[in-house]
C-alpha positions as CSV (number, residue, x, y, z in Angstrom):
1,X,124.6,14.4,140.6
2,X,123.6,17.7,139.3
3,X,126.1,20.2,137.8
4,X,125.5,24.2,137.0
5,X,126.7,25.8,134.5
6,X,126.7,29.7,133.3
7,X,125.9,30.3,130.1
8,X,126.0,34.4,129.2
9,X,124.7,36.4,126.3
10,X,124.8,39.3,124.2
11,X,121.3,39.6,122.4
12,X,117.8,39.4,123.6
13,X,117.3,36.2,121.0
14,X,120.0,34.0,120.5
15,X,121.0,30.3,120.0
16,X,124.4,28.7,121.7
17,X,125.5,25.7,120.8
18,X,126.3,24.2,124.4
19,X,127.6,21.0,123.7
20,X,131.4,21.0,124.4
21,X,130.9,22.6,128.1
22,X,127.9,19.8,128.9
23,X,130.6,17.2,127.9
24,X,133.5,18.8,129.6
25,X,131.3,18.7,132.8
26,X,130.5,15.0,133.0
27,X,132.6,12.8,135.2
28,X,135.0,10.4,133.5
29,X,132.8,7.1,134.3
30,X,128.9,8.3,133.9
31,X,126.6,6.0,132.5
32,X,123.2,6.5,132.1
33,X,121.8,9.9,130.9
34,X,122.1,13.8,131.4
35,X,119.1,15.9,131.8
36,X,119.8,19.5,130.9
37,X,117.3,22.1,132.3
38,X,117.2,25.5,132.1
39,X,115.8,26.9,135.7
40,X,114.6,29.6,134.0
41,X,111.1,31.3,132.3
42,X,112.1,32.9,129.7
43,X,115.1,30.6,128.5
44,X,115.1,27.3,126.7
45,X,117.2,24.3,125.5
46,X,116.9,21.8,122.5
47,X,118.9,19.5,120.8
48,X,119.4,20.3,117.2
49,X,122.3,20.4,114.6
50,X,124.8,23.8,116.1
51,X,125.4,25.0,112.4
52,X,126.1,28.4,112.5
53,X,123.7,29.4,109.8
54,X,120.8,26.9,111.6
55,X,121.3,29.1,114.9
56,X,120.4,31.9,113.1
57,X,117.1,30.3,111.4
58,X,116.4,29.3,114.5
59,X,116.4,32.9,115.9
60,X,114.9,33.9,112.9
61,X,111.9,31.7,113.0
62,X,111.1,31.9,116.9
63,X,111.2,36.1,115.9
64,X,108.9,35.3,113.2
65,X,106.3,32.9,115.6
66,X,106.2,35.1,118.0
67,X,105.3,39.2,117.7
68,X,107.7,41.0,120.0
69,X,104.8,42.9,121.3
70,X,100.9,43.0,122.2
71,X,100.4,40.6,124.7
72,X,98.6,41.1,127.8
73,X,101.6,39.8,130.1
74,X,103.7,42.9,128.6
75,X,101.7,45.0,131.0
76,X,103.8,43.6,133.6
77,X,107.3,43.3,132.5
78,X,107.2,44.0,128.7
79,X,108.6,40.5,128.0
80,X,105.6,38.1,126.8
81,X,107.5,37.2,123.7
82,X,109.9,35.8,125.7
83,X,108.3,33.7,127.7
84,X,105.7,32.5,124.6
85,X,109.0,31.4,122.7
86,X,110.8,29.7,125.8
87,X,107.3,27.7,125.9
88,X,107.4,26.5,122.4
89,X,110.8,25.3,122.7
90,X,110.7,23.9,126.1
91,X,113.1,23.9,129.3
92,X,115.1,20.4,129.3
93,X,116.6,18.1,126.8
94,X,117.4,14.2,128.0
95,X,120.8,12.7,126.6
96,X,122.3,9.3,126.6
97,X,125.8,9.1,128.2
98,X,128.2,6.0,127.6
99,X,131.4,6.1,129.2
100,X,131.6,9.8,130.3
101,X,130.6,10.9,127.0
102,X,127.3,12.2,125.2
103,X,125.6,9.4,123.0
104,X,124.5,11.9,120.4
105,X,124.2,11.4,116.6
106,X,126.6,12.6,114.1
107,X,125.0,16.2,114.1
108,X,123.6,16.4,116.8
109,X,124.1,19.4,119.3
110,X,122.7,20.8,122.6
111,X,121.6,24.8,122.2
112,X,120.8,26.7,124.9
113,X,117.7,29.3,123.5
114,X,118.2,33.1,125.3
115,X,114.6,34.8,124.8
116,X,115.0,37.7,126.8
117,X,118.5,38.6,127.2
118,X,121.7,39.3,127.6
119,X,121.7,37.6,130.1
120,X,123.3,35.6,132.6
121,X,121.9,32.5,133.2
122,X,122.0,29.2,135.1
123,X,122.1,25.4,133.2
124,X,121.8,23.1,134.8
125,X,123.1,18.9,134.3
126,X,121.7,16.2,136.2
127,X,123.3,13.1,135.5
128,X,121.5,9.6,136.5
């Protein structure tokens, strides 16, 4: 089963912590794990603790890996920075499920990583 969510947003770096709508979107009796994936180049998803202050470090520190500019793909749509943080962070996260709900740890969250927005974007949850 595979569900989509939209996930918008108002900077060209940010962090969301997307853990209450991935819950609210699991049925009542799945067992098993959710895959969350992020159809998308130039977006990402981790799991991590959704602390305000840590989303911020997090934007923070991929800004600081990354140079926003001088990159040979900027020749073609000025957004290699993008793309070069999506990679390090990666496009899907795996999750236990028990009973309808997310078998996380204490503070644990899922954050959905918007390198090139805002931005509209697909997420997608595939539950097995």
């Amino acid at each position: 089963m595979t569900i989509e969510l939209s996930v918008s947003t108002d900077e060209r770096l940010s962090v969301l912590d997307v853990t209450d709508r991935v819950a609210e979107a699991l049925p009542a009796d799945a067992d098993g794990t959710a895959t969350v994936f992020v159809p998308h180049t130039t977006a990402a998803v981790t799991v991590n603790e959704g602390e305000s202050r840590l989303l911020g470090d997090i934007e923070t520190g991929l800004s600081e890996l990354v140079a926003d500019e001088g990159w040979a793909h900027d020749r073609i749509d000025d957004n290699a920075d993008a793309h070069l943080r999506a990679t390090l962070v990666g496009p899907n996260v795996t999750v236990p499920v028990s009973d309808g709900d997310l078998a996380m740890g204490t503070w644990q969250s899922i954050l959905f990583v918007e390198c090139d927005g805002p931005r509209t974007r697909s997420l997608e949850v595939h539950v097995d």
